[in-house]
N, C-alpha and C positions, 0 to 999 in steps of 0.2 A: 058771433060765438060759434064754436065750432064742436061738436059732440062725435063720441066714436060707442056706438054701440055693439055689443060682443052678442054671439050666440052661438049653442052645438056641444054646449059640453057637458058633461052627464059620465054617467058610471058603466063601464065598459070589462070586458072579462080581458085580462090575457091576449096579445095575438090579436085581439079585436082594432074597430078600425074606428076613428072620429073625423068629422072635419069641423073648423071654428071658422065663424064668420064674421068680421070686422067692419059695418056700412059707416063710412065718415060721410058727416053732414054740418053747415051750417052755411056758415060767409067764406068759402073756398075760393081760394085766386089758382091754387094748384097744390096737388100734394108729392112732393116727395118720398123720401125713402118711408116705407112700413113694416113693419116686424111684429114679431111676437115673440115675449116675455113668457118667461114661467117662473116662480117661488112656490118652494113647498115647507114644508112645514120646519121651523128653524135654520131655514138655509136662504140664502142672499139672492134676491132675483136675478136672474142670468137671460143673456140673449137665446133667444133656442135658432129665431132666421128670421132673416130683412131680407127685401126685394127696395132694389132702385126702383126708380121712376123709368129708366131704360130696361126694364125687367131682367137685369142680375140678381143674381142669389147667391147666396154665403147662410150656413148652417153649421151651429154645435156640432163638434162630432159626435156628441152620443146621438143624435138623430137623423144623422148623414143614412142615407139609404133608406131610409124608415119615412119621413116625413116629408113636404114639399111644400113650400109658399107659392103662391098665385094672387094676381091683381085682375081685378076688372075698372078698367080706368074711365070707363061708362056711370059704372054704377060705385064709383069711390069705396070700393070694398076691396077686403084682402081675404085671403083665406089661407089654411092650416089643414093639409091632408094629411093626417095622423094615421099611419098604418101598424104594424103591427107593435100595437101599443104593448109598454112593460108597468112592472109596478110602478118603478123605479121615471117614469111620465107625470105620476101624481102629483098634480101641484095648482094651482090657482093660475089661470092663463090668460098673460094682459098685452091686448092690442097697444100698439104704437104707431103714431102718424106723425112726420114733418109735415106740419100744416101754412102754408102761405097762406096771408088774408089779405085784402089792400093795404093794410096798414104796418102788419108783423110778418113774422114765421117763429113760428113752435112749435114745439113736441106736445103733442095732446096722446093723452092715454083711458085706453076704457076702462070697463069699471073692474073686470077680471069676473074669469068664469072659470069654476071649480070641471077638472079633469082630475078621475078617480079611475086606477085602474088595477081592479083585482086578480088576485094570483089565483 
């Protein structure tokens, strides 16, 4: 079984900075591509940025120059440097991992972590 735990998110002013943190864990053969999700309140969860496994990156343009994904392929985590955050950020924000096991490969997703960001 394979589990993706989130943490880092929290209510932030304007201009302020976050970063989210993704550890995958269980029965890992390897993981593939990662990203992170954001949905906000009536609106359709979108890609915000994935990182290969060759550490490429491809990013939303609403957060192109603003934010950055990072892998540590040590400690099966991903992360989400969120810099000068907008309201317009605010949304519930969900890890994603292509997960190999001996047996499969799939998309496992965390549980999402509320990103709130005040004007």
């Amino acid at each position: 079984q394979v589990q993706l735990v989130e943490s880092g998110g929290g209510l932030v002013q304007a201009g302020g900075s976050l970063r989210l943190s993704c550890a995958v864990s269980g029965s890992i053969f390897s993981i593939n591509h990662m990203g992170w999700y954001r949905q906000a309140p009536g609106k359709q969860r979108e890609l915000v940025a994935v990182i290969t496994s060759g550490g490429s990156t491809n990013y939303v343009d609403s957060v192109k120059g603003r934010f950055t994904i990072s892998r540590d392929n040590a400690k099966n985590t991903v992360y989400l440097q969120m810099n000068s955050l907008k309201p317009e950020d605010t949304a519930v924000y969900y890890c994603n991992a292509r997960v190999a096991t001996l047996i499969s490969e799939h998309d496992y997703w965390g549980q999402g972590t509320q990103v709130t960001v005040s004007s």
